[in-house]
C-alpha positions in Angstrom: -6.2 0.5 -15.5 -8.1 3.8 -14.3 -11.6 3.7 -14.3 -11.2 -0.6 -14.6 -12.2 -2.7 -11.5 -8.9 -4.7 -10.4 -8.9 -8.1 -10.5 -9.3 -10.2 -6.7 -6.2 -11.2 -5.0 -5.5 -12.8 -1.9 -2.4 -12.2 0.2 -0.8 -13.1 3.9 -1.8 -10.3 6.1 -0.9 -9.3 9.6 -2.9 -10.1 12.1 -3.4 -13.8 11.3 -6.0 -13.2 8.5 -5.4 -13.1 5.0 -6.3 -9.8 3.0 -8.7 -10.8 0.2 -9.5 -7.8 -2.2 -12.9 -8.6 -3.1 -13.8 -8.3 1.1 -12.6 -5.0 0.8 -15.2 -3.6 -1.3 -17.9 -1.4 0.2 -15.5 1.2 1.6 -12.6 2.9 -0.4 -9.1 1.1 -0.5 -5.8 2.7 -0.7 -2.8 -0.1 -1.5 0.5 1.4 -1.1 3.1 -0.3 -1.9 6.9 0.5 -0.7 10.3 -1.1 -1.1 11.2 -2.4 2.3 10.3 -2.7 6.0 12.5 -0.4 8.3 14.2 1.3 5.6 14.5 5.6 6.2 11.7 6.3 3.2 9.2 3.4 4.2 9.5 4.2 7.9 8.4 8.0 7.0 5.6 6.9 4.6 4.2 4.6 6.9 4.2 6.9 9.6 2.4 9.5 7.9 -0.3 7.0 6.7 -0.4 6.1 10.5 -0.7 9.5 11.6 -3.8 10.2 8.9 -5.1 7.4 9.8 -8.5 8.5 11.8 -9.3 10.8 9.2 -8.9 8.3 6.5 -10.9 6.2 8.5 -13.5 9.3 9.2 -14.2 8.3 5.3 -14.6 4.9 5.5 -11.2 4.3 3.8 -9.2 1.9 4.4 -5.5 1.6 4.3 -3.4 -1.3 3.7 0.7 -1.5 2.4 2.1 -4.0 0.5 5.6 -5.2 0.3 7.9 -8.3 -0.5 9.0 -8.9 3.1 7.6 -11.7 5.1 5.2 -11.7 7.7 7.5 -11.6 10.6 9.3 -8.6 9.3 5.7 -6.7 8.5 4.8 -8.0 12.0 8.0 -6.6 13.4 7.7 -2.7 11.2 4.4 -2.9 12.3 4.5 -3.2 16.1 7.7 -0.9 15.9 5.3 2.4 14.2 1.9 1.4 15.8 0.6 1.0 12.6 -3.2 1.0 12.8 -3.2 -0.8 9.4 -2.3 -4.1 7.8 0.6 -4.8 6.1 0.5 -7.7 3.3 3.3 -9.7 2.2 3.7 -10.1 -1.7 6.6 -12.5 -2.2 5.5 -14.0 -5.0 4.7 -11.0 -6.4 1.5 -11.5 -6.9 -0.4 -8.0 -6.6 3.2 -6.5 -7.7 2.5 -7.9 -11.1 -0.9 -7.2 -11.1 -0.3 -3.4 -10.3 3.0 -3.1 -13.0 4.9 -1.9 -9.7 8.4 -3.9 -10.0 10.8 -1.8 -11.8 14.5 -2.1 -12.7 16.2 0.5 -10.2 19.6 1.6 -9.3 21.1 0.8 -5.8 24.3 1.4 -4.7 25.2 2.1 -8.2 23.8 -1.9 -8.8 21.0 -2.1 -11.0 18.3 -4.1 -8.9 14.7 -5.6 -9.8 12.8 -3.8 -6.8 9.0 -1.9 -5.8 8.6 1.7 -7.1 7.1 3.2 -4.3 3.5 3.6 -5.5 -0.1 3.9 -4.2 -3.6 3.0 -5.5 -7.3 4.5 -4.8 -9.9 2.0 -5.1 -13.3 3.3 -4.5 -16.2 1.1 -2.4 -16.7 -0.9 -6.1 -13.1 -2.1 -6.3 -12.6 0.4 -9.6 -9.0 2.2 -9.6 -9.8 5.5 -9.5 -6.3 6.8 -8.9 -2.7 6.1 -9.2 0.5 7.6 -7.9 4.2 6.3 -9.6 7.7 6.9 -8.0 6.0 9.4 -5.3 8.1 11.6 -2.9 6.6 11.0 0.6 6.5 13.8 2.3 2.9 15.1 1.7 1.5 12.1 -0.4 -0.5 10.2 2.1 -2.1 13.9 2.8 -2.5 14.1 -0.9 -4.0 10.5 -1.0 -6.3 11.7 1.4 -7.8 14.6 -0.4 -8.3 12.0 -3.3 -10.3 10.2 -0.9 -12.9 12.9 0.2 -13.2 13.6 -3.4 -14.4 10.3 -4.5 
């Protein structure tokens, strides 16, 4: 998929608008997607996209993450962190799919159909330019950020 535009979606967004892909273009995109709202590992990721956020947006880039959690909850995890960004509910799975991001993962020794916390850089064309699988969070959304002022 790198170097390959990605195909429009449209998905419930907070704020009251839905998030259609092909609007974003003409500025970089990163899409991160995480497991669930208010969880230890999404809390931290998010807050370190939201505390990056003004130099991210120093580059015209904007941020949005998806999960499979409703509106209300993303509304809720939002207003929580101060999130400067939108969050995008995916219950149908529709970008999920369209990313390869579901995986078959182990929790609570239970083996679960769930999001492998993963981002993707679009640049201002809406061509995937990079891709991070099963990240560690501390330091990624500084090292999506240097991906960014290289594009």
């Amino acid at each position: 998929m790198i170097d390959q535009p990605v195909a429009d979606f449209t998905l419930d967004a907070t704020g009251g608008q839905p998030f259609q892909l092909s609007a974003a273009r003409g500025a970089p995109l990163v899409i991160y997607f995480y497991p669930k709202d208010s969880t230890p590992g999404c809390t931290n990721e998010a807050g370190q996209f939201r505390d990056l956020h003004a130099a991210f947006a120093r580059l015209g880039c904007t941020i949005v993450g998806i999960s499979r959690d409703g509106i209300k909850s993303h509304e809720n995890f939002k207003a929580k962190l101060g999130l400067p960004f939108e969050l995008l509910s995916d219950g149908e799975e529709v970008a999920c799919n369209l990313f390869g991001v579901i995986k078959q993962k182990k929790l609570y020794g239970k083996l679960v159909r769930g999001i492998e916390r993963s981002t993707f850089l679009l640049d201002r064309h809406g061509v995937l330019r990079r891709e991070w699988r099963g990240i560690k969070v501390d330091g990624h959304a500084a090292e999506v950020l240097e991906a960014v002022a290289g594009l």
